[in-house]
C-alpha positions in Angstrom: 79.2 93.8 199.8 80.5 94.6 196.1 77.6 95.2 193.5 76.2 93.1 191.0 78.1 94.6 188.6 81.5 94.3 190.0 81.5 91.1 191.7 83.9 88.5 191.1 82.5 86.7 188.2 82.0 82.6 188.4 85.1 80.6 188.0 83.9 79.1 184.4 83.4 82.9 182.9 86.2 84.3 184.4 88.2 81.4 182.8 86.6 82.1 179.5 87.6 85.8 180.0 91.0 84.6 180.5 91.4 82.7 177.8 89.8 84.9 175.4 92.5 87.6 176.7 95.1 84.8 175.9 95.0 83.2 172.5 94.6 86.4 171.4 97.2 88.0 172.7 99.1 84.6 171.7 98.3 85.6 168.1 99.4 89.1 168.5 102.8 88.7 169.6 102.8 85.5 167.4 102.8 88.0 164.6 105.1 90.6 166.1 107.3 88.0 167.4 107.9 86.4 164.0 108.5 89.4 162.7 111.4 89.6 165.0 112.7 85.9 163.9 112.4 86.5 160.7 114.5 90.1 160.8 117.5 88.0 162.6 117.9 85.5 160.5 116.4 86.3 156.8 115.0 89.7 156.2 118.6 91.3 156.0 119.1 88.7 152.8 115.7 89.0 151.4 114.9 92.6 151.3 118.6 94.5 152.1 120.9 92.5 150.1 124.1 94.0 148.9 124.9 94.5 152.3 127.9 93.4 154.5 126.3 90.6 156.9 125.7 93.2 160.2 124.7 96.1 158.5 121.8 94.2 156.4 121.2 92.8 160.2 121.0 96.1 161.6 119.0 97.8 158.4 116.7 94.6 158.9 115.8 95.5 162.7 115.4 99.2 161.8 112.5 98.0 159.7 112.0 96.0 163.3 112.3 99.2 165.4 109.3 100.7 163.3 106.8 98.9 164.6 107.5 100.8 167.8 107.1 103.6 167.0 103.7 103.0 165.9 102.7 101.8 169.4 102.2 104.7 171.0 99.8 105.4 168.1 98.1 102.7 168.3 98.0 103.7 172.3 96.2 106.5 171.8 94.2 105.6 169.6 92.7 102.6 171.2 93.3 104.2 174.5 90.9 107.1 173.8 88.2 105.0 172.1 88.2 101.8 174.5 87.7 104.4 177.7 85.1 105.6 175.7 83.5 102.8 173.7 84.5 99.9 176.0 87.2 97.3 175.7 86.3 94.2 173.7 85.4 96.0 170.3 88.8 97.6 170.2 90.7 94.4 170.9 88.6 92.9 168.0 89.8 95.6 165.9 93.0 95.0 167.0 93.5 91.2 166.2 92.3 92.0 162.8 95.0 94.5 161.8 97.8 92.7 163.5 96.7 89.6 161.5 95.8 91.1 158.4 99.2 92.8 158.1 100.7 89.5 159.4 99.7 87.4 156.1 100.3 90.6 154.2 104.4 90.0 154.8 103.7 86.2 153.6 102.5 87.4 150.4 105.1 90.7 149.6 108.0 90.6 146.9 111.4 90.3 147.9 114.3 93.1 147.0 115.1 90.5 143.9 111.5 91.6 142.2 110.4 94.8 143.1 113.9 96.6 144.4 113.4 99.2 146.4 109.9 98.9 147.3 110.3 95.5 149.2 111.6 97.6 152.1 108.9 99.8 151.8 105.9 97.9 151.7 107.8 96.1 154.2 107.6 99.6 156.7 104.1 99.9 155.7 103.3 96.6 157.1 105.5 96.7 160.3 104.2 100.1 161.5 100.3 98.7 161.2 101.4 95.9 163.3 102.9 98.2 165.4 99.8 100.3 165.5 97.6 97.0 166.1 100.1 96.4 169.1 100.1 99.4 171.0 96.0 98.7 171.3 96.1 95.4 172.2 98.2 94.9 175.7 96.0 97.3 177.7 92.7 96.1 176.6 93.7 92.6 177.1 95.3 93.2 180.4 92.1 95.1 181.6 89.4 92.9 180.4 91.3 90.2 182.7 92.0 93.0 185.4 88.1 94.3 185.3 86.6 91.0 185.3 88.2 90.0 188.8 88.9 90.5 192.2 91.5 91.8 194.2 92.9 89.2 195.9 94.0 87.0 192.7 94.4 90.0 190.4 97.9 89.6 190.2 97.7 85.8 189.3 94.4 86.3 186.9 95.7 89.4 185.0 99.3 88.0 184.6 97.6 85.6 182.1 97.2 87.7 178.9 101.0 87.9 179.6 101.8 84.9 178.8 100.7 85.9 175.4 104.2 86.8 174.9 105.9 83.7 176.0 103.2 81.5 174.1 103.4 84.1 170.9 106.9 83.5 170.9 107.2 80.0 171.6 104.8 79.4 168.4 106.7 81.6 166.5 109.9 80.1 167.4 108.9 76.6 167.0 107.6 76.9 163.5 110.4 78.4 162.2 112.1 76.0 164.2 110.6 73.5 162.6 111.2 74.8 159.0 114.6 75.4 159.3 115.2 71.9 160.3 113.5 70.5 157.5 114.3 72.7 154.9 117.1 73.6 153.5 118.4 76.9 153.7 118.2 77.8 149.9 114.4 76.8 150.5 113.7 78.5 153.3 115.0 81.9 152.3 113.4 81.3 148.6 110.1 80.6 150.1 109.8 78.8 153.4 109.8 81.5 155.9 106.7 83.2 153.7 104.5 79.2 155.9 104.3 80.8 159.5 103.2 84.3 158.0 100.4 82.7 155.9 99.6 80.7 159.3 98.3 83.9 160.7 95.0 84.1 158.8 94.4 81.0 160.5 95.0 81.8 163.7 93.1 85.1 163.6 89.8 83.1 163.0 90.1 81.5 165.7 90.7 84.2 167.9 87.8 86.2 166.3 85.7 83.4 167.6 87.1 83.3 171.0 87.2 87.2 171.9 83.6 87.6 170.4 82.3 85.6 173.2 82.8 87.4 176.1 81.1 89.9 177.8 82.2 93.8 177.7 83.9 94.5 181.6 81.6 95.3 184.2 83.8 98.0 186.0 83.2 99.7 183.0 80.1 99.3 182.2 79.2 100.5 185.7 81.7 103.4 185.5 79.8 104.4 182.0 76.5 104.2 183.6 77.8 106.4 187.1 79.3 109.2 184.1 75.9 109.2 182.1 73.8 109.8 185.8 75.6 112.3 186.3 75.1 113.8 182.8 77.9 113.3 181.1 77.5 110.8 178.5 80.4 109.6 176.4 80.1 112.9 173.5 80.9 115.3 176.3 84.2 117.4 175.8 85.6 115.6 179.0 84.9 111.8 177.8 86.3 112.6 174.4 89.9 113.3 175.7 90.6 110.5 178.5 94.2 111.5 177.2 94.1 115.0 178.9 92.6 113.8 182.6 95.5 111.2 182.2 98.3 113.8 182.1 96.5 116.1 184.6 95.7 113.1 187.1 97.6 110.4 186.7 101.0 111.9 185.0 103.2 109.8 188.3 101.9 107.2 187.2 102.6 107.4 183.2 106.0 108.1 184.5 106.4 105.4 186.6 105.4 102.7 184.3 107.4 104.0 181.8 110.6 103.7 183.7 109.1 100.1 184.9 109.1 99.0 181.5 112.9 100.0 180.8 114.5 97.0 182.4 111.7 94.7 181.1 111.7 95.6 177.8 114.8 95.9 176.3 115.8 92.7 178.1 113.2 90.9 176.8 114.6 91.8 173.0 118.2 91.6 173.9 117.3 88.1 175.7 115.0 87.1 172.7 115.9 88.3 169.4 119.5 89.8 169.6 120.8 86.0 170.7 119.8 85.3 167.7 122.4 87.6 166.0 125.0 87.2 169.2 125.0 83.6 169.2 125.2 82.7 165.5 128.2 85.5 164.7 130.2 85.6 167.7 129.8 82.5 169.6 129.4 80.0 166.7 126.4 78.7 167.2 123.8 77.6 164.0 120.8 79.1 163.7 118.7 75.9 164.6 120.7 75.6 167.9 119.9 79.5 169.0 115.9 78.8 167.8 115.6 75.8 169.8 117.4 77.3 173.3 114.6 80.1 172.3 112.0 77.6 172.2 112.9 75.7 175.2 113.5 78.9 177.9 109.7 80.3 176.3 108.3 77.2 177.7 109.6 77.7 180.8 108.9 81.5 180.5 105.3 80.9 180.3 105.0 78.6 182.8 106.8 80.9 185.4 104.7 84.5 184.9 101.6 82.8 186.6 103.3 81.8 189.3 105.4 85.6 189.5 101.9 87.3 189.4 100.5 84.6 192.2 103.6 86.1 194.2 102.6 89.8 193.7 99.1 88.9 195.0 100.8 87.5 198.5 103.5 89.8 198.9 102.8 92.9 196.6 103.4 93.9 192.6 106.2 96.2 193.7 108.6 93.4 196.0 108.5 90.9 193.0 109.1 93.4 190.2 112.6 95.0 191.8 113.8 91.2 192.3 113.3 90.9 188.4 115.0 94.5 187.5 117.5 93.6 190.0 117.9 89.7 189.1 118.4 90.8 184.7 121.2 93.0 185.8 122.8 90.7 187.5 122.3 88.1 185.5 124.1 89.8 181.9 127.4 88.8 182.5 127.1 85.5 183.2 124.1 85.3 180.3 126.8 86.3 177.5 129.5 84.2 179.4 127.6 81.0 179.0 126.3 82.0 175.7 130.5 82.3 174.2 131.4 78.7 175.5 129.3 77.6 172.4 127.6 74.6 174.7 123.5 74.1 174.0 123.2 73.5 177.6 124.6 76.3 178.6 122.9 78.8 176.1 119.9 76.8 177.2 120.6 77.8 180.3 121.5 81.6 179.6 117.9 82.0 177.8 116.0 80.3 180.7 117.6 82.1 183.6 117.5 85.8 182.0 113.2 85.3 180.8 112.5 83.6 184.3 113.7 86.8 185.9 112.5 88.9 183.2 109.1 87.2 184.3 109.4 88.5 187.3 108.7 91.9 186.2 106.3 91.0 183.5 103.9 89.0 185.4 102.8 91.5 188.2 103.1 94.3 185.3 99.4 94.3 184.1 97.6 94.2 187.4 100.3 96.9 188.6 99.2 99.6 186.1 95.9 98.6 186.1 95.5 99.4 189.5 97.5 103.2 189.0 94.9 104.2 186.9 91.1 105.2 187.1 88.4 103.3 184.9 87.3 106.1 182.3 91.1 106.5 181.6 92.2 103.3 182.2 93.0 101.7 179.2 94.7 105.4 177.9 97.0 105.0 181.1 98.1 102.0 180.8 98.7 102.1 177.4 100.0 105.0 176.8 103.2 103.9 180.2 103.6 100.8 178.4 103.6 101.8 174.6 105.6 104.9 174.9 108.0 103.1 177.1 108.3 101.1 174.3 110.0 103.2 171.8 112.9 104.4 173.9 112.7 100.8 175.4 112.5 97.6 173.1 112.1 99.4 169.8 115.8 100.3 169.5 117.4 97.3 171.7 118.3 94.7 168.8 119.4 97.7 166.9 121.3 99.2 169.9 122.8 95.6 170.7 123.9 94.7 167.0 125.5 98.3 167.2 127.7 97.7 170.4 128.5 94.3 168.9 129.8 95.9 165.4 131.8 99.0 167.0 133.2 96.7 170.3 133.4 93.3 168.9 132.5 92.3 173.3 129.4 92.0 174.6 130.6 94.2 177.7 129.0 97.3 176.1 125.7 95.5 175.9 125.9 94.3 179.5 126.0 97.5 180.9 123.5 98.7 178.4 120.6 96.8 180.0 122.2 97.1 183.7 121.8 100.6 183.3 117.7 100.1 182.0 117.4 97.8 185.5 119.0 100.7 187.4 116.7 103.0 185.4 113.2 100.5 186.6 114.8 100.1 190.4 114.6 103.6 190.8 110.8 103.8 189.1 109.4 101.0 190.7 110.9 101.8 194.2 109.7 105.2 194.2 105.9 104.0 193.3 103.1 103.2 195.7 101.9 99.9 196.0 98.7 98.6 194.5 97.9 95.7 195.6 95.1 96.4 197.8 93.1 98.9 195.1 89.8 97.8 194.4 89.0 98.9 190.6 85.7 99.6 191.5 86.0 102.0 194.5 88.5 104.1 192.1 87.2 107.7 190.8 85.9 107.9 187.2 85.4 111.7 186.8 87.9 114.3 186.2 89.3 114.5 189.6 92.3 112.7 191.2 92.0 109.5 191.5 91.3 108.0 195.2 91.7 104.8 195.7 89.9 102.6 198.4 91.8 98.9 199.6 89.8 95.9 199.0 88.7 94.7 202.2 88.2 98.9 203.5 85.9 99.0 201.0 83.8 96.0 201.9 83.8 96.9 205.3 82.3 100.2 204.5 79.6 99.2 201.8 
């Protein structure tokens, strides 16, 4: 039988953990979503003016890219203090400096007032959401994870990922919303500042939600197995989760790093670089490439729950090669449909490319959950995903706008992301599965991990 302390939790507080890990993720990638948006279709005007139309596009996601490279930062950072501290203070931490910085870019002064430093405090802003970021996916992801059981991990944990979806359907619709009724002189002179603002709003509310739940009991019970055993959490050992990652668990860094190639930079080419694509090449206005956005998120969302239901049946690593495999595939035809100009069929381009891209996304937090021990948990997982991240989605609107502007086809950038799915088939097909791992039976000290399936373990207790 599993313990007090890491039995599945009721239904109703599970729920509650699940929808604290939600909304504020939601608000999260609301704000680093938006910022996305925003760098598409105004930033470029706003703060890099002067420019020719694709170069103050490109110079706008550079400012974009930034923020990735503060992830692995924030990573570390919150990596090494929630193994040691516990998860839910960090991700409170976290929601406050991603929405702080949020209603910060609301309130800065264009290029028109202060010149030069508009771009700057513009940086400034971009790499503390970055930071903020890089801290909040695996704390969210393993409060979910912790809280659970095995057999509906994948479904339960996939949750907090449809933060993304959800972050970017709100941030989508509002400026949806504003661009159809405002006009464009009124939106670039002051408009796009509204969903920024909204941010303080939505932070209170997700302060209220995440301070309500309970710390993770597979942590709590790990931190009470390290301090029998003498080592409490000032020991040399606790204070570096970092190190016993890269002497255990290295593989594994590696492998979710490669896994989060193909997801990744699809997700930005699929997200924010149509915006770009679709409004210079193929014709299309701005409202029509928000509102295809806005209707393939919806669908997004609702698919990841279902992806990580699959993973739970049939295994995280079956259902994340038919994504890799399925975005590949799908590129061609995604900037085929995209140049015939139709809604329907840009519609259809968006939804297609995010459900597959769901695919790998949904069984993606209870996947390198599972890879990882509990005292270096959240620096595991963080550090595969966030690092990923800069090679991965930090430069893929840049890298995308690039092709465009030297090729004029989108050829270049349709090999560009079926070489990342190459790049994740190859990681993810050379990993063990997880599925079976029980988080509880997995080693928290500083020796390899060993990891015990599910049902072994309560046939041994």
């Amino acid at each position: 039988m599993a313990s007090a302390a890491t039995a599945p939790p009721p239904p109703a507080n599970l729920k509650r953990i699940v929808a604290a890990s939600l909304i504020g993720t939601t608000i999260e990638w609301y704000d680093f979503f938006l910022y996305g948006s925003a760098a598409a279709l105004v930033f470029n005007k706003l703060f890099f003016p002067g420019s020719d139309p694709l170069v103050g596009t490109l110079l706008s996601f550079l400012t974009y890219a930034v923020g990735f490279a503060a992830r692995p930062l924030g990573a570390l950072v919150f990596g090494h203090y929630g193994d040691r501290l516990g998860r839910k203070k960090l991700l409170v931490l976290s929601l406050l400096l991603m929405g702080g910085a949020t209603f910060a870019i609301g309130l800065l002064p264009t290029h028109a007032t202060v010149g030069a430093a508009a771009p700057v405090l513009l940086t400034v802003l971009r790499l503390v959401q970055g930071f903020a970021l890089g801290g909040e996916w695996g704390g969210a992801v393993l409060l979910v994870s912790e809280h659970g059981d095995a057999e509906r991990r994948g479904f339960w944990a996939s949750w907090p990922q449809t933060g993304a979806p959800a972050g970017q359907l709100l941030a989508t619709g509002v400026l949806s919303l504003l661009t159809a009724t405002l006009s464009d002189a009124s939106f670039v002179a002051w408009g796009w500042r509204i969903p920024f603002l909204l941010s303080g709003v939505l932070v209170l509310v997700g302060l209220w939600i995440r301070l309500s739940v309970d710390e993770s009991p597979v942590f709590r019970e790990a931190l009470a197995r390290a301090e029998e055993r003498g080592r409490t959490p000032d020991s040399a050992a606790e204070k570096l989760p970092l190190v016993s990652v890269l002497r255990h668990h290295w593989r594994d860094v590696l492998v979710a790093m490669g896994a989060r190639m193909a997801e990744n930079i699809s997700y930005y080419v699929i997200t924010a670089f149509i915006l770009v694509y679709a409004t210079t090449s193929a014709g299309v206005s701005r409202q029509t490439a928000l509102n295809a956005v806005l209707i393939a998120s919806a669908v997004h969302f609702a698919v990841i729950p279902a992806w990580g239901a699959l993973s739970d049946r049939i295994g995280r690593r079956p259902v994340y090669l038919l994504g890799a495999a399925g975005v590949g595939l799908w590129m061609f035809p995604f900037f085929s449909l995209i140049d015939t100009g139709g809604f329907g069929n840009l519609v259809l381009a968006v939804t297609v490319g995010l459900v597959l891209h769901g695919a790998m996304y949904a069984p993606q937090a209870a996947f390198f959950s599972e890879m990882f021990a509990t005292r270096m948990r959240y620096s595991g997982a963080s550090i595969g995903a966030q690092f990923a991240s800069v090679a991965a989605g930090a430069p893929a609107p840049l890298i995308a706008t690039a092709l465009l502007s030297d090729y004029g086809s989108s050829t270049p950038i349709s090999l560009y992301v079926i070489g990342a799915a190459v790049l994740t088939l190859i990681s993810v097909g050379v990993a063990k599965e997880t599925r079976h791992r029980d988080l509880a039976d997995v080693a928290d000290h500083g020796e390899a991990e060993v990891s015990v399936p599910a049902a072994d373990a309560r046939s041994t207790a």
